[in-house]
C-alpha positions in Angstrom: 315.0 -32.2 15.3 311.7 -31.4 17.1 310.4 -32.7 20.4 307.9 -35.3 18.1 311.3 -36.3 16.0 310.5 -34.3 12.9 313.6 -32.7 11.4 312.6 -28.8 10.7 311.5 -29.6 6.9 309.2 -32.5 7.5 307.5 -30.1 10.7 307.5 -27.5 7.9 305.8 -29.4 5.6 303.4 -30.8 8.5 302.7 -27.3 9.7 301.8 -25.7 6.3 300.4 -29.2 4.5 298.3 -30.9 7.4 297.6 -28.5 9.9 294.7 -26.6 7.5 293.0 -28.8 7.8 292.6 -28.9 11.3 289.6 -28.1 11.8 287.9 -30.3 9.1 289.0 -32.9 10.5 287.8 -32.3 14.3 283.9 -31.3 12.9 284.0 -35.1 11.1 285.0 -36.8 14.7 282.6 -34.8 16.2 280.0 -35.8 14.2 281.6 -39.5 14.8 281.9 -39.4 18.8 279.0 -36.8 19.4 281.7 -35.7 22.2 284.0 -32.4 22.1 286.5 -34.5 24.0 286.6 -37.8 22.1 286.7 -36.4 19.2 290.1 -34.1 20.4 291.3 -37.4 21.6 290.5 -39.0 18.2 292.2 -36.4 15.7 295.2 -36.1 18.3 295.6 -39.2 17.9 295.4 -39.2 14.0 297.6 -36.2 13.7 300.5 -37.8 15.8 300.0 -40.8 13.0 300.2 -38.2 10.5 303.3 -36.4 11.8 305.4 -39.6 11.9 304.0 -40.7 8.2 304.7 -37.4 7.1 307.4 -38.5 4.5 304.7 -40.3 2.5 302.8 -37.4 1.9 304.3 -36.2 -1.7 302.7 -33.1 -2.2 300.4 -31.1 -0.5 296.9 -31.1 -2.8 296.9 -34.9 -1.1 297.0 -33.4 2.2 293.4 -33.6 2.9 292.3 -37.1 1.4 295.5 -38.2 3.3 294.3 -36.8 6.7 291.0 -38.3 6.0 292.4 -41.9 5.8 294.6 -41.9 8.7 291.5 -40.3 10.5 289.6 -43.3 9.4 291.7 -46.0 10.1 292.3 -44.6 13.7 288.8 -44.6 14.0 288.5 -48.5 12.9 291.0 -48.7 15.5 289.5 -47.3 18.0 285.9 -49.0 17.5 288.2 -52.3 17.1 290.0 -52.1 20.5 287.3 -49.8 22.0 289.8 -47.4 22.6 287.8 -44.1 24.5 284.9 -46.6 25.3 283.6 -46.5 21.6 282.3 -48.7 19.8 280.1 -49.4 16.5 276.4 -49.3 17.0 274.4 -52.6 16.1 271.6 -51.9 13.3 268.0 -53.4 13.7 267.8 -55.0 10.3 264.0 -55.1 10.4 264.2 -51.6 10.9 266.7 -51.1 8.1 264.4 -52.4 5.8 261.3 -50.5 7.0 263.4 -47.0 6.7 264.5 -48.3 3.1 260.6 -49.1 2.2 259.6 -45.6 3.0 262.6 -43.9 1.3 260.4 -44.1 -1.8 258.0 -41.7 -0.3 260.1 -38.7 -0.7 261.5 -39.0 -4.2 259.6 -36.5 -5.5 259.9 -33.9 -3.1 262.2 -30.9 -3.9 262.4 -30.2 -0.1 264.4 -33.8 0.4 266.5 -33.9 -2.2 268.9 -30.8 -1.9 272.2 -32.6 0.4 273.7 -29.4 1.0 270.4 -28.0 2.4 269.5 -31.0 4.6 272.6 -30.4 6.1 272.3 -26.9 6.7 268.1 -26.6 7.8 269.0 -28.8 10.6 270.9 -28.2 13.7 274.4 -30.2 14.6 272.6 -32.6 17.5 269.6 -33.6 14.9 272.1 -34.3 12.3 274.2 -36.4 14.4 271.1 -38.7 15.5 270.1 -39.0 12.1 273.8 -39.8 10.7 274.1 -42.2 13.8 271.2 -44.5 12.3 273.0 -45.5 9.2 275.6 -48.3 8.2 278.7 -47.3 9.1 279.8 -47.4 5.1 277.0 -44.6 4.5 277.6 -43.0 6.9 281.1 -42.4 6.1 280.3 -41.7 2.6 277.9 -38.8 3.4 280.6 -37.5 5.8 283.1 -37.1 3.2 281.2 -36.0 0.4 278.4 -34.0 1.5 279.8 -32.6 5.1 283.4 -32.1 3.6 283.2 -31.7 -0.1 285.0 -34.3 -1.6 284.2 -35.4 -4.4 284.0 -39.0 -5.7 287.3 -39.9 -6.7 288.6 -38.5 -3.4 286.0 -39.9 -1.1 286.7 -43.9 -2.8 290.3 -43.5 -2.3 289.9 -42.6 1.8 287.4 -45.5 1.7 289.4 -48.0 -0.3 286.5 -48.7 -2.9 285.7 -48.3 -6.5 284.0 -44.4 -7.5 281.0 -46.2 -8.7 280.2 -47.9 -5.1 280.9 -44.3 -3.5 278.2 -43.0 -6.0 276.1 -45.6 -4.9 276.2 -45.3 -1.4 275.7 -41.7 -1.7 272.6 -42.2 -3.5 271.1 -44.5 -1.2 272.6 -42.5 2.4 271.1 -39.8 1.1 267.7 -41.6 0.7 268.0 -43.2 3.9 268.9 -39.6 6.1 265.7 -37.2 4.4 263.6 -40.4 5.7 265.4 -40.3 9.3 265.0 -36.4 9.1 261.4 -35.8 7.7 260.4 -38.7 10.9 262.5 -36.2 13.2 260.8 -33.4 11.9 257.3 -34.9 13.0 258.3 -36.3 16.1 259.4 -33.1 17.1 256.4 -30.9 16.0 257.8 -29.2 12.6 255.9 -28.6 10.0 257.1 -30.2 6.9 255.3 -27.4 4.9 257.3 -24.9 6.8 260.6 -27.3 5.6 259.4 -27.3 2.1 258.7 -23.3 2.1 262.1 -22.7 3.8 264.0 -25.4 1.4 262.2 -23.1 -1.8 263.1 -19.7 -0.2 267.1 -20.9 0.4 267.4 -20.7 4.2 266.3 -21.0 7.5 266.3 -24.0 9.8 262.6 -25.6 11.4 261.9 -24.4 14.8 
């Protein structure tokens, strides 16, 4: 029996099932707390849940959509009891609307509509303030499926929702962020040609 009360086969299983994935789990608080040490605190915290619930984990290609629940719900948690001093941010509705209005505006640009390359032409702080302006439901959508790669099936079963309201979200998140970005972008002087050029070419980040 270990110090946390695991006998040697469930610490086993926990060291070779859960503890891959780590490190995936830490970049998603991150990008949830904006703090190094919150989000420690936060995925400590979900790993200890994990170790004692290790028994319900049945096999270990679950491991990661299992992580990613108990990461969730100890996130609720922690917004819920403000646990770390966090808690959910308050949306301006009227300013909801207004970023949904002009979500139109980039439909037809190639330059918006890649996920994978939004996420990688902008830098970790800019993607954090953008993430940080949507619904909390969106928000966690994009995390799952566009940050960490799960796909639909997987994301609705951490979220507890149908596939097509995941697909949904998605759509929409994604709408919402390039908006959030592209007004980033000018605020801070880029060149949305430069973006465009850089999103055809396959690389490079706006400076």
């Amino acid at each position: 029996m270990t110090k946390q009360g695991l006998t040697s086969d469930q610490a086993e299983r926990f060291r070779q099932w859960c503890w891959p994935h780590a490190e995936a789990m830490l970049r998603l608080a991150r990008l949830l707390t904006h703090r190094d040490d919150l989000a420690e605190d936060l995925v400590h915290d979900a790993m200890i849940k994990a170790m004692r619930a290790i028994d319900t984990l049945d096999a270990e290609d679950n491991a990661r959509r299992w992580l990613m629940t108990i990461l969730r719900r100890t996130w609720i948690d922690a917004i819920r009891t403000r646990r770390y001093g966090l808690r959910e941010r308050a949306l301006d509705p009227a300013a909801e609307a207004q970023l949904e209005a002009r979500s139109t505006e980039l439909d037809d640009s190639p330059a918006w509509n890649d996920p994978q390359a939004m996420l990688e032409r902008f830098e970790d702080e800019h993607m954090i303030q953008a993430l940080n302006q949507l619904p909390e439901a969106m928000r966690w959508t994009l995390l799952l499926v566009d940050v960490e790669g799960l796909d639909h099936e997987q994301a609705a079963a951490v979220l507890d929702v149908p596939v097509g309201t995941i697909k949904s979200r998605a759509h929409h998140a994604r709408r919402r962020l390039r908006t959030i970005l592209s007004d980033l972008a000018q605020q801070n002087g880029w060149m949305l040609q430069a973006i465009s050029n850089e999103s055809s070419a396959g690389s490079g980040e706006p400076s």
